[in-house]
N, CA, C and O atoms as a GROMACS GRO file, in nm:
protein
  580
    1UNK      N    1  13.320  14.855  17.216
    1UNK     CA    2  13.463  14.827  17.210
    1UNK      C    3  13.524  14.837  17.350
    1UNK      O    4  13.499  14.939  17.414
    2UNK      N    5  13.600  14.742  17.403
    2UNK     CA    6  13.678  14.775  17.517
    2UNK      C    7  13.804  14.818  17.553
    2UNK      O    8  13.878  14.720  17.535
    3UNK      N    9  13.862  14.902  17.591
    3UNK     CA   10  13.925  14.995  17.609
    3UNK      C   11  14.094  14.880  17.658
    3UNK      O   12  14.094  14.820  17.766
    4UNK      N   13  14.187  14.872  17.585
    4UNK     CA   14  14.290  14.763  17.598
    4UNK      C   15  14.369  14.863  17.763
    4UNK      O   16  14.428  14.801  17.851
    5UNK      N   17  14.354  14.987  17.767
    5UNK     CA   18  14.433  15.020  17.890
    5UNK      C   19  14.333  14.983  18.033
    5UNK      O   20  14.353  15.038  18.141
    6UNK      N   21  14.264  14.918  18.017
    6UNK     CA   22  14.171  14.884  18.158
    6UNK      C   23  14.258  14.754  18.175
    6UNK      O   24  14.230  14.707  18.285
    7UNK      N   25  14.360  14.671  18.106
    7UNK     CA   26  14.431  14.542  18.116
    7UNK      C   27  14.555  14.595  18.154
    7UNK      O   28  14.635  14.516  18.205
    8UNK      N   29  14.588  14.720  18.140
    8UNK     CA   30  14.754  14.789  18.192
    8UNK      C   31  14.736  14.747  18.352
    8UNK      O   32  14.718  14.626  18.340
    9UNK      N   33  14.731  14.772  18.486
    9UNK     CA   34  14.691  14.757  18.592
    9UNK      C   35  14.723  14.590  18.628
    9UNK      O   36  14.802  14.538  18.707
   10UNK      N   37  14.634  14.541  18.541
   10UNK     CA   38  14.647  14.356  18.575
   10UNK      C   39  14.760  14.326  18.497
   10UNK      O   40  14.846  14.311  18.584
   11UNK      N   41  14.808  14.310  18.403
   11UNK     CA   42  14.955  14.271  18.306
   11UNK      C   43  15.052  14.349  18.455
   11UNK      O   44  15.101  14.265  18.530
   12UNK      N   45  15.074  14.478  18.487
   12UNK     CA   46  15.174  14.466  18.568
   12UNK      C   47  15.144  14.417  18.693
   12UNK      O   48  15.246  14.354  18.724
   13UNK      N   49  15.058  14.407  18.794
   13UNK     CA   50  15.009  14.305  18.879
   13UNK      C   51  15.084  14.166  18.879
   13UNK      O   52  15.152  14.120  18.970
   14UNK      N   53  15.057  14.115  18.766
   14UNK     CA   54  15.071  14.024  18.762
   14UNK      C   55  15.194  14.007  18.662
   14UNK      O   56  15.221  13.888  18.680
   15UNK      N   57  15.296  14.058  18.556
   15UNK     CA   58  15.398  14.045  18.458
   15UNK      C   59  15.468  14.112  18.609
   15UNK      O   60  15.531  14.016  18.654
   16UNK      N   61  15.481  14.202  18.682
   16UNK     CA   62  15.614  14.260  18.744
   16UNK      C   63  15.631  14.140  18.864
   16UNK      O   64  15.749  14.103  18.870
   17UNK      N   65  15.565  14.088  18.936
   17UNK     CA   66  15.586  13.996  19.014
   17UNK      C   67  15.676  13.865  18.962
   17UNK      O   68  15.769  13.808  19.020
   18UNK      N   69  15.617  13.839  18.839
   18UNK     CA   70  15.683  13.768  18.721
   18UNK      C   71  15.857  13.761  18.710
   18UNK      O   72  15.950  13.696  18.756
   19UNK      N   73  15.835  13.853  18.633
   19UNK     CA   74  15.945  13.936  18.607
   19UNK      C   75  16.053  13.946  18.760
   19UNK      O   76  16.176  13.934  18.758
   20UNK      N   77  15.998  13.961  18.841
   20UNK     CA   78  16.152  13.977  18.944
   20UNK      C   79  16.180  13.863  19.014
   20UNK      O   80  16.281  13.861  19.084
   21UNK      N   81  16.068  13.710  19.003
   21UNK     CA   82  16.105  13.621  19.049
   21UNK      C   83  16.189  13.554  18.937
   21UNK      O   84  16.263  13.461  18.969
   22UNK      N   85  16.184  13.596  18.807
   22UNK     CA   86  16.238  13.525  18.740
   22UNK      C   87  16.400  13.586  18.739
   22UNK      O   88  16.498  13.512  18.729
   23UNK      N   89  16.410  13.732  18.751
   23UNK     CA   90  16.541  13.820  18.788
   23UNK      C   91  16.609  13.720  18.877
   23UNK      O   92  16.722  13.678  18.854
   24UNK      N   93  16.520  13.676  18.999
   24UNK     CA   94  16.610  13.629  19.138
   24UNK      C   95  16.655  13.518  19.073
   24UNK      O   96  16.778  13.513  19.061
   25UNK      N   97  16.589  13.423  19.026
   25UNK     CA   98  16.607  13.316  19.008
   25UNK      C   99  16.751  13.302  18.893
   25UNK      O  100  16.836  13.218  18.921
   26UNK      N  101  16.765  13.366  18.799
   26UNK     CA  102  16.851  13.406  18.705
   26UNK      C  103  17.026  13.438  18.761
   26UNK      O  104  17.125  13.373  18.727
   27UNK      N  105  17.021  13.590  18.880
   27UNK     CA  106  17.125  13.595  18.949
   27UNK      C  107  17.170  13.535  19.013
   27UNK      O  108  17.289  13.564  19.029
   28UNK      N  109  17.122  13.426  19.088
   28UNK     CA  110  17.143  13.288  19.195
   28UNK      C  111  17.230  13.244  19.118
   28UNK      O  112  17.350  13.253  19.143
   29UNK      N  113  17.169  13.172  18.982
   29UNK     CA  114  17.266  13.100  18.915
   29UNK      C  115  17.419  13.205  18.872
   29UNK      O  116  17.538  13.189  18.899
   30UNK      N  117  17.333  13.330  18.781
   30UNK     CA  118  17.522  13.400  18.721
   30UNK      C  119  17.598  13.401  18.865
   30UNK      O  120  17.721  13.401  18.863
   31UNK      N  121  17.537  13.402  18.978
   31UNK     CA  122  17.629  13.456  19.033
   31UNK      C  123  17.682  13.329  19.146
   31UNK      O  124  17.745  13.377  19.240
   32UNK      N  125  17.671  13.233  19.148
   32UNK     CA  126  17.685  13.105  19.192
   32UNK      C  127  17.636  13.056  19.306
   32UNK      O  128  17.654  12.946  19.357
   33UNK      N  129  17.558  13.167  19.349
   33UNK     CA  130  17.502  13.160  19.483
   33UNK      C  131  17.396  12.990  19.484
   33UNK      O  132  17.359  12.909  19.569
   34UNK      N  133  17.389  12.999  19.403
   34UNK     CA  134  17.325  12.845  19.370
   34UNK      C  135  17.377  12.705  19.402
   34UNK      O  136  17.320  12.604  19.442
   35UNK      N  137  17.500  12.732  19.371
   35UNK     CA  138  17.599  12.650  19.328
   35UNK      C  139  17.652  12.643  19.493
   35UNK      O  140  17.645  12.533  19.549
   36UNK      N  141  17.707  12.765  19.571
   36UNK     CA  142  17.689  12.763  19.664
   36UNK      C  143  17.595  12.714  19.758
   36UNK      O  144  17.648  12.690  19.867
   37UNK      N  145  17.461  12.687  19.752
   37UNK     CA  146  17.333  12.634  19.786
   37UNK      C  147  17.346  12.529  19.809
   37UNK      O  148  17.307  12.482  19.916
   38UNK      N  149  17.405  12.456  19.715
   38UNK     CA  150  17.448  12.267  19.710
   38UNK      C  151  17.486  12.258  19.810
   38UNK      O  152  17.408  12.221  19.898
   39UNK      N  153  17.624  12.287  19.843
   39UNK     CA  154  17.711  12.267  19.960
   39UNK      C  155  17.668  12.288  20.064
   39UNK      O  156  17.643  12.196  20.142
   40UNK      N  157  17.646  12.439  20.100
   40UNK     CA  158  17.598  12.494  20.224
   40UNK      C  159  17.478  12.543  20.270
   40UNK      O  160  17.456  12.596  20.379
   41UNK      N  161  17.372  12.511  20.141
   41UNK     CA  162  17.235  12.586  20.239
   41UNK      C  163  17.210  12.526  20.338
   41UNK      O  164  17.249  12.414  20.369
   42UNK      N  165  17.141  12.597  20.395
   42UNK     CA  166  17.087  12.613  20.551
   42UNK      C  167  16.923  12.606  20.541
   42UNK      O  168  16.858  12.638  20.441
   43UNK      N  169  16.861  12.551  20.687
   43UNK     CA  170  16.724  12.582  20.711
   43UNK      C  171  16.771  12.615  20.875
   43UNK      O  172  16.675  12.645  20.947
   44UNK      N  173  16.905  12.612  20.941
   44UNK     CA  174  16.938  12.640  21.080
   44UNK      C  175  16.930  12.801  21.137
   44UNK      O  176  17.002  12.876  21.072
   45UNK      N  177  16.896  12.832  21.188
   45UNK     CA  178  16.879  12.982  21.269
   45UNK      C  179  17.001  13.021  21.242
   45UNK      O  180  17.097  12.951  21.208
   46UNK      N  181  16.995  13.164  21.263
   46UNK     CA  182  17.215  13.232  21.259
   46UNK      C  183  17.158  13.246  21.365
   46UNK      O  184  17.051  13.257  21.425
   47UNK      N  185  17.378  13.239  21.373
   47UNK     CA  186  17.420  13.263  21.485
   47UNK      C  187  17.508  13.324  21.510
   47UNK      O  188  17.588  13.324  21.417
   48UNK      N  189  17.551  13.400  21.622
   48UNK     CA  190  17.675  13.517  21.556
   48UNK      C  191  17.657  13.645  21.557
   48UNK      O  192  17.543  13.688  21.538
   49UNK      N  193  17.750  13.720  21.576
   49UNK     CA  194  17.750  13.871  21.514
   49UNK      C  195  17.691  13.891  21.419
   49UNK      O  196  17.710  13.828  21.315
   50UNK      N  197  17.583  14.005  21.437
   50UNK     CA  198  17.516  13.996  21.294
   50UNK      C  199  17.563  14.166  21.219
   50UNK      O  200  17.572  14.268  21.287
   51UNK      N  201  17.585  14.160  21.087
   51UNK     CA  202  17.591  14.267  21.049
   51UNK      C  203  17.470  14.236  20.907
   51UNK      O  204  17.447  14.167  20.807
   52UNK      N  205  17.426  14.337  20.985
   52UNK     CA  206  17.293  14.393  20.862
   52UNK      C  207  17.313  14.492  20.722
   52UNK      O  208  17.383  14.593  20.721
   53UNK      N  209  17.243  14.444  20.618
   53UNK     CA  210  17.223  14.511  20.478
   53UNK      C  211  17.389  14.556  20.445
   53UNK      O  212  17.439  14.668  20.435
   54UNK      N  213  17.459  14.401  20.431
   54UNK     CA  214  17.612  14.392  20.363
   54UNK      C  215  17.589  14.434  20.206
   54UNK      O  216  17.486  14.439  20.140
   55UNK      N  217  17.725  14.463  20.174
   55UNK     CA  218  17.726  14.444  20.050
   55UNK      C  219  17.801  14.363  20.002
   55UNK      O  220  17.908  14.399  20.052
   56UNK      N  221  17.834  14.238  19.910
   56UNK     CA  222  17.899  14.157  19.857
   56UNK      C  223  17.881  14.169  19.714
   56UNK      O  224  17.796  14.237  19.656
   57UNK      N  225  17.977  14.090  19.662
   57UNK     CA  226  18.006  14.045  19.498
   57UNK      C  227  18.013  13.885  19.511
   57UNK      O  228  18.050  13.817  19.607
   58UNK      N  229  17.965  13.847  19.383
   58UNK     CA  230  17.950  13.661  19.404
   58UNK      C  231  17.994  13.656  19.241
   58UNK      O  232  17.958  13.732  19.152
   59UNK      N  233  18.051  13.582  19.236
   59UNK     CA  234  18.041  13.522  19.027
   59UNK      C  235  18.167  13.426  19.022
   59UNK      O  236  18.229  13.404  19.126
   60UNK      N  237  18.196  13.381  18.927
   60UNK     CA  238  18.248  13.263  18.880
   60UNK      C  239  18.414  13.344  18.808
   60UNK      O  240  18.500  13.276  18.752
   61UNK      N  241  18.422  13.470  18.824
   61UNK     CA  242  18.549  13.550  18.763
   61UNK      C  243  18.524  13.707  18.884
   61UNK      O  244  18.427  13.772  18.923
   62UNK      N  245  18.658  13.710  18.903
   62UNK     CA  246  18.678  13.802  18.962
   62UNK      C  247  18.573  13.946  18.848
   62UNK      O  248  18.509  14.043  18.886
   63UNK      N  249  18.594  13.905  18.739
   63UNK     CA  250  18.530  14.023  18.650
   63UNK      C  251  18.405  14.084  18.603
   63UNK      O  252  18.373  14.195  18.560
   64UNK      N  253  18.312  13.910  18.638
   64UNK     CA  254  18.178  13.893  18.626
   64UNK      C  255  18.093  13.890  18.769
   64UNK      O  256  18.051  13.779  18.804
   65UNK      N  257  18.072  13.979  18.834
   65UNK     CA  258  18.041  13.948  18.967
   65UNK      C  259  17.891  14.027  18.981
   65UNK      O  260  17.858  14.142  18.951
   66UNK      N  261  17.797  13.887  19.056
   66UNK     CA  262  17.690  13.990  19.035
   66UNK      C  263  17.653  14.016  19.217
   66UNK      O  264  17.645  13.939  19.313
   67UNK      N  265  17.632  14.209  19.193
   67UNK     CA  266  17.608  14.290  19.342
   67UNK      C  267  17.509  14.244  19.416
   67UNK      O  268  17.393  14.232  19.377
   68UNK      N  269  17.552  14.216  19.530
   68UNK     CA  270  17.422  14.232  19.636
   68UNK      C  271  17.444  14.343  19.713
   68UNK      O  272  17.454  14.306  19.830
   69UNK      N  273  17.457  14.462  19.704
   69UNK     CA  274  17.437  14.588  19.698
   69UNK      C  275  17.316  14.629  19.864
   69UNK      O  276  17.201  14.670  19.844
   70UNK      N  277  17.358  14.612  19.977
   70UNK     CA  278  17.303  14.673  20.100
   70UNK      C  279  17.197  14.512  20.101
   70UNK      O  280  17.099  14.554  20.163
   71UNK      N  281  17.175  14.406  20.079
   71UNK     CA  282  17.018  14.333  20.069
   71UNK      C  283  17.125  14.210  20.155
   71UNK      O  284  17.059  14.168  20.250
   72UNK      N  285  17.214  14.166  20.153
   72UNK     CA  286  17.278  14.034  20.221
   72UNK      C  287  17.311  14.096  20.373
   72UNK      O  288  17.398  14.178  20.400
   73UNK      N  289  17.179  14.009  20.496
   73UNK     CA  290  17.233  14.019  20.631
   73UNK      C  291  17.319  13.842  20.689
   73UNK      O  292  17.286  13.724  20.686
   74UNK      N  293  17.440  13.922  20.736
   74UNK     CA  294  17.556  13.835  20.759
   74UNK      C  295  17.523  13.809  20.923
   74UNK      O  296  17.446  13.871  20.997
   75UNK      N  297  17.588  13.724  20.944
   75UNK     CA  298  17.655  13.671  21.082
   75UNK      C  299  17.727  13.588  21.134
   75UNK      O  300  17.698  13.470  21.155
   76UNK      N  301  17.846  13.654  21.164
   76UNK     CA  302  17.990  13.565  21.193
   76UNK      C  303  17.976  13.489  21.342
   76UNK      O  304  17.907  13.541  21.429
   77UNK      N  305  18.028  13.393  21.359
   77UNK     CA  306  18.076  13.332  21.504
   77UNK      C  307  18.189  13.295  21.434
   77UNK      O  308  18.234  13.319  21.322
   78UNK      N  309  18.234  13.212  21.560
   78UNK     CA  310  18.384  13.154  21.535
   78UNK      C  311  18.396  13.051  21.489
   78UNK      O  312  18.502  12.990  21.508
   79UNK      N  313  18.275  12.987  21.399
   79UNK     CA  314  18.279  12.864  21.342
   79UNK      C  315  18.236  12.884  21.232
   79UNK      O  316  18.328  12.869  21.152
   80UNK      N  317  18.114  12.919  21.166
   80UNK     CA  318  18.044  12.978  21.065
   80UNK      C  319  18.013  13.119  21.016
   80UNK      O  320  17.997  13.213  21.093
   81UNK      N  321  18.005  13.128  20.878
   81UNK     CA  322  17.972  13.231  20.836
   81UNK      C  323  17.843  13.226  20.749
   81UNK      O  324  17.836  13.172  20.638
   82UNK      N  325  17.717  13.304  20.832
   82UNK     CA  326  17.557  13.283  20.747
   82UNK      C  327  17.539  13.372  20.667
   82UNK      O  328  17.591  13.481  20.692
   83UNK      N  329  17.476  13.360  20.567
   83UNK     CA  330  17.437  13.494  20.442
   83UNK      C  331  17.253  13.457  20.444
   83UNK      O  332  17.216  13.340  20.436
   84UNK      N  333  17.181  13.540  20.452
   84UNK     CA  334  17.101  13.576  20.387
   84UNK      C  335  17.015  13.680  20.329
   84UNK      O  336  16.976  13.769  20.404
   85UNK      N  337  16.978  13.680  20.204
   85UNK     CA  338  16.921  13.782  20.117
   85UNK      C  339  16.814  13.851  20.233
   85UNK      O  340  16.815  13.784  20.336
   86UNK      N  341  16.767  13.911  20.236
   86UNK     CA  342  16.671  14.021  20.244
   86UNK      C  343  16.524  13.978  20.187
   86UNK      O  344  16.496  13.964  20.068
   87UNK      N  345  16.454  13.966  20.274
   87UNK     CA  346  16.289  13.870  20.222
   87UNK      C  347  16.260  13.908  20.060
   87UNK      O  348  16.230  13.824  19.975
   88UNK      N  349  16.269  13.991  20.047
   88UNK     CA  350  16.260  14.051  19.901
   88UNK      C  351  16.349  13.960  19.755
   88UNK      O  352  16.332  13.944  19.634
   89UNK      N  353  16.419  13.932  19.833
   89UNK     CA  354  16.531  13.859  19.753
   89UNK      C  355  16.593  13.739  19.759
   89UNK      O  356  16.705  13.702  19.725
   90UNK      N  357  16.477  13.673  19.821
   90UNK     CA  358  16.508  13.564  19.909
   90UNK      C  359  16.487  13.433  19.744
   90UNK      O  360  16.535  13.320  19.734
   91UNK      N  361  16.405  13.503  19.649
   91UNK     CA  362  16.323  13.399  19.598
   91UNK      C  363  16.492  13.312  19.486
   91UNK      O  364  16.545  13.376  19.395
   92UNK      N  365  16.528  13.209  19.514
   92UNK     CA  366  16.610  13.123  19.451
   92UNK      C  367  16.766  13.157  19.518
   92UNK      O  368  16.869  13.134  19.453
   93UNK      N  369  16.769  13.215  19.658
   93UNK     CA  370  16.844  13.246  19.764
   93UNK      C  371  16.864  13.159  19.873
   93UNK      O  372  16.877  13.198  19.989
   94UNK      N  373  16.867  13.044  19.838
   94UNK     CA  374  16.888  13.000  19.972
   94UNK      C  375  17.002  13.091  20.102
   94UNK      O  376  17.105  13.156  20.086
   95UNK      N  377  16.906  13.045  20.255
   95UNK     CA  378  17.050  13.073  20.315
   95UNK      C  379  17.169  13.006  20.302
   95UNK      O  380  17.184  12.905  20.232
   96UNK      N  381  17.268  13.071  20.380
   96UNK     CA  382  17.360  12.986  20.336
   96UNK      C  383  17.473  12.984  20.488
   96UNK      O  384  17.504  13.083  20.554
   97UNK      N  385  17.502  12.891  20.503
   97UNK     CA  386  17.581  12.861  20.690
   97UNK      C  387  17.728  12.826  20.645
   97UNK      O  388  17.742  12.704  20.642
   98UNK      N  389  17.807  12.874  20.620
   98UNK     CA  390  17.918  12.811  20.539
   98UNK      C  391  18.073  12.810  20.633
   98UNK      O  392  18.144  12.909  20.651
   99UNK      N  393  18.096  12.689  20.677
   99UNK     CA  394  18.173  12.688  20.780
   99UNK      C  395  18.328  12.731  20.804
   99UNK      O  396  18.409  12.643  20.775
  100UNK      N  397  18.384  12.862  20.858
  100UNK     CA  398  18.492  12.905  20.848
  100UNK      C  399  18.638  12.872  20.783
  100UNK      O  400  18.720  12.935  20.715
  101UNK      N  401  18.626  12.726  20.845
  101UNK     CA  402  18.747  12.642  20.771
  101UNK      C  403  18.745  12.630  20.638
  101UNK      O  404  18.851  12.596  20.586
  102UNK      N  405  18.641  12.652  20.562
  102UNK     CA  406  18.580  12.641  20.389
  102UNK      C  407  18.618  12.776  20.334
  102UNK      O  408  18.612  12.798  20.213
  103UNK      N  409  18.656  12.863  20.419
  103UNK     CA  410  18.655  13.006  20.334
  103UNK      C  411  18.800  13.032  20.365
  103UNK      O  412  18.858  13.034  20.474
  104UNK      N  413  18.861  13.058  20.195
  104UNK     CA  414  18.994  13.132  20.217
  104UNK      C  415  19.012  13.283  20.147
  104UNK      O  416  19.011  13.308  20.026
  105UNK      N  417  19.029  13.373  20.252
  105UNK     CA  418  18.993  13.505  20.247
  105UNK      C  419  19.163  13.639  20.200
  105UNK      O  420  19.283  13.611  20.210
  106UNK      N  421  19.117  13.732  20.166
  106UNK     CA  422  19.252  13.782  20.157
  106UNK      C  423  19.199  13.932  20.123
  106UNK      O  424  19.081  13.965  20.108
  107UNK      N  425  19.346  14.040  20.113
  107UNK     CA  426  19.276  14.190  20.117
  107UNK      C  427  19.281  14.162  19.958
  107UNK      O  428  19.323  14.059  19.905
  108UNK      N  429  19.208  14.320  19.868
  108UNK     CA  430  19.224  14.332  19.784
  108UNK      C  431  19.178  14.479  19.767
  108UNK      O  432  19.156  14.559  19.858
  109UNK      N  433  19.164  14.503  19.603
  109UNK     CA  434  19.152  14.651  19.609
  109UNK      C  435  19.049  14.660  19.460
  109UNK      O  436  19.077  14.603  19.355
  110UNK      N  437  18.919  14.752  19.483
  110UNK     CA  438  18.831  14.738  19.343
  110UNK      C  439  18.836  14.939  19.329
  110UNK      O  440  18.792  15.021  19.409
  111UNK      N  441  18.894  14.957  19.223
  111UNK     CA  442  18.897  15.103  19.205
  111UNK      C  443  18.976  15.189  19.285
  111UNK      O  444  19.097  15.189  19.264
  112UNK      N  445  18.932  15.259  19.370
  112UNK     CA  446  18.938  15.312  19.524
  112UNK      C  447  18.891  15.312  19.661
  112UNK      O  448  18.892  15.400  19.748
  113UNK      N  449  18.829  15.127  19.659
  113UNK     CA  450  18.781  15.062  19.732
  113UNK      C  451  18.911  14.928  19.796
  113UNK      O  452  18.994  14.856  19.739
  114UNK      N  453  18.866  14.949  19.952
  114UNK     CA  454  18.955  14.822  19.975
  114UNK      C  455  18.812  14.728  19.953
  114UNK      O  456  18.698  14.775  19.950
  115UNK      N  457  18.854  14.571  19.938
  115UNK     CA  458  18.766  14.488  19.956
  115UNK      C  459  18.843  14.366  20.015
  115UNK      O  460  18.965  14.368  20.030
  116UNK      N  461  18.758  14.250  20.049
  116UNK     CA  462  18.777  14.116  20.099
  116UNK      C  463  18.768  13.973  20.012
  116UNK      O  464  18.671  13.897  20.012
  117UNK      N  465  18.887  13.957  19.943
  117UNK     CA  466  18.839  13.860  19.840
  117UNK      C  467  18.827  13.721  19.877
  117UNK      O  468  18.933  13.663  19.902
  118UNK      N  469  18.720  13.656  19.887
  118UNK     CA  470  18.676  13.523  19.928
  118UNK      C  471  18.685  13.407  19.844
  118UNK      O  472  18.665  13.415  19.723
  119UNK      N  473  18.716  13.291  19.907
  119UNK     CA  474  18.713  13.179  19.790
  119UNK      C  475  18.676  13.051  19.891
  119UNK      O  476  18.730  13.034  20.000
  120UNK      N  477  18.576  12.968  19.835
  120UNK     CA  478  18.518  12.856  19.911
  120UNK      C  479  18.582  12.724  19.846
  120UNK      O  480  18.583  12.690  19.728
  121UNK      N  481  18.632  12.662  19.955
  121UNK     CA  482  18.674  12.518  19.927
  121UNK      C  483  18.588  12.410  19.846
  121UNK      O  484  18.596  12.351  19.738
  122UNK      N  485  18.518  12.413  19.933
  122UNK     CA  486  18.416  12.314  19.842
  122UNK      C  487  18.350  12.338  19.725
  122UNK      O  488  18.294  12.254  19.653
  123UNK      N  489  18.362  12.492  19.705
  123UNK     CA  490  18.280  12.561  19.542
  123UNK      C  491  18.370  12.592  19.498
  123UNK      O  492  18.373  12.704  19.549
  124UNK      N  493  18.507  12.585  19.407
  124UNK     CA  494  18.614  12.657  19.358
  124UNK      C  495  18.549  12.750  19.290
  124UNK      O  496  18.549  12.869  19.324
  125UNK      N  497  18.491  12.706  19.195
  125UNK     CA  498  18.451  12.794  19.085
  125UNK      C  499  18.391  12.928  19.164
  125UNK      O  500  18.423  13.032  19.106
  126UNK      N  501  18.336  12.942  19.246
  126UNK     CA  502  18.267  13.057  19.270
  126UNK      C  503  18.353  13.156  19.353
  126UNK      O  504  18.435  13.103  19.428
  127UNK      N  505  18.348  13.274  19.351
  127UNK     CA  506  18.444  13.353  19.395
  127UNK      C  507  18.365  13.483  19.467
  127UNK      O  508  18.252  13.498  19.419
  128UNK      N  509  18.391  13.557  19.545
  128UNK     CA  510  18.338  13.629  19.602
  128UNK      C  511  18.412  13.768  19.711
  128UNK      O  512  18.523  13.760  19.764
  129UNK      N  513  18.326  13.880  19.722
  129UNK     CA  514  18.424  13.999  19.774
  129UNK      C  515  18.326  14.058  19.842
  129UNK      O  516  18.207  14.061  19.812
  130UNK      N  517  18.397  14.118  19.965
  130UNK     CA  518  18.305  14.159  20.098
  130UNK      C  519  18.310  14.296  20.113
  130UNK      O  520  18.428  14.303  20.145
  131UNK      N  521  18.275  14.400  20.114
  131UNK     CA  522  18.266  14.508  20.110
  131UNK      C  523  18.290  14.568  20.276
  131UNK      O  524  18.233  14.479  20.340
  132UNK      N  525  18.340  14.664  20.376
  132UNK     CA  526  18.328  14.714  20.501
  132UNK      C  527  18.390  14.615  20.614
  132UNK      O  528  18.490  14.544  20.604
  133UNK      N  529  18.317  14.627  20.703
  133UNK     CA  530  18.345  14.601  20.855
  133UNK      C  531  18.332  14.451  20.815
  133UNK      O  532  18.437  14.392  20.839
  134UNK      N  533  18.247  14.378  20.767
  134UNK     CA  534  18.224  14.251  20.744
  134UNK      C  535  18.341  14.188  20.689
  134UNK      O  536  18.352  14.069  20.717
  135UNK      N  537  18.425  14.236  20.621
  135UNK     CA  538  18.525  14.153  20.513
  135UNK      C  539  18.603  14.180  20.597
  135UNK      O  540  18.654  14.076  20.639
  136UNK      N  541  18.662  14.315  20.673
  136UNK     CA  542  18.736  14.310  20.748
  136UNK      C  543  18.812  14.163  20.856
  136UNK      O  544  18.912  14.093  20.847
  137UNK      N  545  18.682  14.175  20.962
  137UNK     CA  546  18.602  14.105  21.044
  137UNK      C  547  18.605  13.968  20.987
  137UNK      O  548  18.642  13.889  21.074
  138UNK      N  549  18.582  13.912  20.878
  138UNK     CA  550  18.595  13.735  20.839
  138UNK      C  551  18.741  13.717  20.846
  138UNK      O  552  18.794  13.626  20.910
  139UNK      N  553  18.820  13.830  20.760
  139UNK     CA  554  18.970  13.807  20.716
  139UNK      C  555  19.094  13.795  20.864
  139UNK      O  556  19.211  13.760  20.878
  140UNK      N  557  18.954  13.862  20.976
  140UNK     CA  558  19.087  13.839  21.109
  140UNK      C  559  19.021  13.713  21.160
  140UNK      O  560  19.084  13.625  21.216
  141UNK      N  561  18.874  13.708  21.134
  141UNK     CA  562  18.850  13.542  21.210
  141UNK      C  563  18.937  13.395  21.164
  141UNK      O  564  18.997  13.300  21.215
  142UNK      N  565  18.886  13.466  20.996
  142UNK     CA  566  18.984  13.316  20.905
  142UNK      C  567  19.152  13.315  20.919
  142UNK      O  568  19.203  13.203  20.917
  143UNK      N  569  19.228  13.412  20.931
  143UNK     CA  570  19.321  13.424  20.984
  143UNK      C  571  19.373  13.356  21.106
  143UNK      O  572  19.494  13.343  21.128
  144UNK      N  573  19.247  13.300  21.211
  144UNK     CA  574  19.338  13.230  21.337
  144UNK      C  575  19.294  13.071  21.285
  144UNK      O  576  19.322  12.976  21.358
  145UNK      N  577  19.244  13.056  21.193
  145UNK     CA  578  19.204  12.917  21.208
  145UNK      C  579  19.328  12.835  21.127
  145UNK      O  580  19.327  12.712  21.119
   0.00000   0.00000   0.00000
């Protein structure tokens, strides 16, 4: 008889790898980053101030927003704003180069958090909030344009 836990080892090997490409692939869409993708992905280098392991909110309602929680590295210039996931999280992530004039930004407040509430021209539907120095930092760039 063969022993069914000598197959535990290979099922997660191979089901957890599974399993989190299908996670990535899933949040792209709830959270419109996809949708975003259309418009603005990128295969171009950043450029810019870079601020590393941001945190943002992305979704289609201020209410439904799914976290990128420390994994999104940003970088502002005075023309564009680049997002990308964190290699880990890259899988159904495109980057994304999304050009200043496209983003209309404003303060806001989540709990006892200030935040940066974002909205892209060309994606209405998708909505988005910047957490720190980063949201700060877009809201005085988008401000002179």
């Amino acid at each position: 008889m063969s022993n069914p836990a000598i197959f535990a080892p290979f099922g997660f090997l191979v089901g957890f790898p599974l399993l989190w490409i299908a996670a990535c692939f899933l949040l792209s869409r709830l959270s419109g980053w996809a949708s975003l993708a259309t418009e603005y992905g990128t295969d171009a280098k950043p450029v810019g101030e870079r601020y590393g392991s941001q945190s943002m909110g992305l979704g289609f309602s201020r209410f439904s927003m799914v976290s990128y929680s420390s994994v999104v590295n940003s970088y502002v210039s005075e023309t564009h704003l680049y997002l990308v996931p964190k290699f880990f999280f890259r899988v159904g992530h495109r980057p994304l180069n999304i050009p200043l004039k496209d983003i209309k930004s404003g303060p806001g407040r989540v709990l006892f958090c200030d935040v940066t509430n974002i909205e892209f021209r060309n994606a209405e539907a998708v909505k988005g909030r910047f957490f720190g120095v980063l949201g700060e930092n877009l809201m005085k760039v988008t401000s002179r344009l």
